[in-house]
N, C-alpha and C positions, 0 to 999 in steps of 0.2 A: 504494500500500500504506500503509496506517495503522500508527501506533505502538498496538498495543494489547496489555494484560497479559498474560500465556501464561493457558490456561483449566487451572485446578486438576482433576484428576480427580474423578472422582464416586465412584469407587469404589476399592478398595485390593485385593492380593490377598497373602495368604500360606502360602509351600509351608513342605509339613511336615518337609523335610530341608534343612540348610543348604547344601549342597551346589548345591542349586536356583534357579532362580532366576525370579520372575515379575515382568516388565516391561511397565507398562502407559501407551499414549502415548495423545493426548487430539487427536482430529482434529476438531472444532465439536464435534455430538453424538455421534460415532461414538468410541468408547473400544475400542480394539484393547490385550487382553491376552495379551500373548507368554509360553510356558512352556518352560523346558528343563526336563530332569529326565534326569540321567547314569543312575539307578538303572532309568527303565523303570517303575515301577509306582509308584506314588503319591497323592498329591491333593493338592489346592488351594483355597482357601477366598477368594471372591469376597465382600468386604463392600459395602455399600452405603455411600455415607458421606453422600448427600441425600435429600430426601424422596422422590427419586422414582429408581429407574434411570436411566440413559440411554437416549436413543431406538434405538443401536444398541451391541451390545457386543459384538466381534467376538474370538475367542478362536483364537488359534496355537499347538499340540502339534507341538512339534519330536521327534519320533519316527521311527523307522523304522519300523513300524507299528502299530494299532490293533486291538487284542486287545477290548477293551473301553472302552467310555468311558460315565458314569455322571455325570449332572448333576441335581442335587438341591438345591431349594426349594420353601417354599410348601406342603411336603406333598407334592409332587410328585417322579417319582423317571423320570426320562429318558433311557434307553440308546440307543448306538450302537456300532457296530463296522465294522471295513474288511474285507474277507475276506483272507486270506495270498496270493492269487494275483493278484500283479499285474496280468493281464492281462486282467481280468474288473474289478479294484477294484469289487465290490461293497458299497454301501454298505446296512447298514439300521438302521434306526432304530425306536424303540419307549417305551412308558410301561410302565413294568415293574410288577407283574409279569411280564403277559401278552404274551411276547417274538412271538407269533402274529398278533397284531394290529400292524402294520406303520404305521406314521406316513406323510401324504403330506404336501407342500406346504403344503397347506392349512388345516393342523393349527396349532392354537397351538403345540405343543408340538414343533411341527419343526426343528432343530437345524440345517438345512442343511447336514450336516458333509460335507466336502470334503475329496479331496487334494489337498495341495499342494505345487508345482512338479511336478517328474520323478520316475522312475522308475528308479532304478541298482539291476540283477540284482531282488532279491525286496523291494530295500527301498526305503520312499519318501522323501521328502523333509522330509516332516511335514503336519500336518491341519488343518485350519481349521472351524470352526462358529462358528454365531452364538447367545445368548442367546436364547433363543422367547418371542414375544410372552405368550404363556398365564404364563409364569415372573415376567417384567419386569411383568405386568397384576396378579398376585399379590403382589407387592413384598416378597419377604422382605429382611429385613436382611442376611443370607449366603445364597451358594451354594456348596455344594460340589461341586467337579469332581475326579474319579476317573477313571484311567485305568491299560491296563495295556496296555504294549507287546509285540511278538508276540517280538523279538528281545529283550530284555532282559540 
């Protein structure tokens, strides 16, 4: 193992209630930003702080569930949601306006959002998605991430 400097992040995040809190650790290229949020419904403001993104930016909603979530740059406006019924966890995904046309894999604009960990009675654990290629290729200077939990 080498002595080498910690890698500064590429990017910054700030929530809109103090209460909040957005933590963000720096793994090579991969930037994983953690968000609590006691209140349940909020947002959060993803700056860039280099020329360019990081290659991957992985984003954690500690939430009992996913009512909606809303990722916005570039001009771009990108939803998701988890369905209330755990046992189904239906994810879907979308460029809003047009909640009918359903996002796959494929898409730049696919969010990968996931739950994460378990399952206790109706609530989760919390959520995970990643930054979509189509967002990071656009390079806005912020992104704003909106969410609104089902339990709040």
């Amino acid at each position: 193992m080498t002595d080498q400097e910690p890698q500064l992040p590429r990017i910054s995040g700030t929530a809109k209630f103090r209460d909040e809190s957005v933590l963000i650790a720096v793994d090579s290229d991969r930037h994983t930003v953690t968000i609590q949020s006691p209140r349940g419904i909020s947002e959060v403001i993803l700056h860039r702080l280099a020329a360019q993104w990081p290659e991957r930016v992985v984003v954690r909603l500690h939430l009992k569930g996913l009512e909606d979530l809303t990722v916005e740059g570039g001009g771009v406006i990108v939803r998701g949601a988890v369905s209330r019924e755990p046992e189904t966890n239906q994810i879907r995904q979308w460029v809003s306006p047009d909640e009918s046309v359903v996002l796959t894999a494929n898409d730049p604009f696919w969010l990968d959002l996931r739950v994460e960990g378990g399952v206790q009675g109706e609530h989760r654990n919390g959520f995970q998605w990643t930054l979509p290629w189509g967002l990071r290729r656009a390079n806005p200077t912020r992104v704003r991430v909106a969410f609104v939990d089902f339990f709040r």
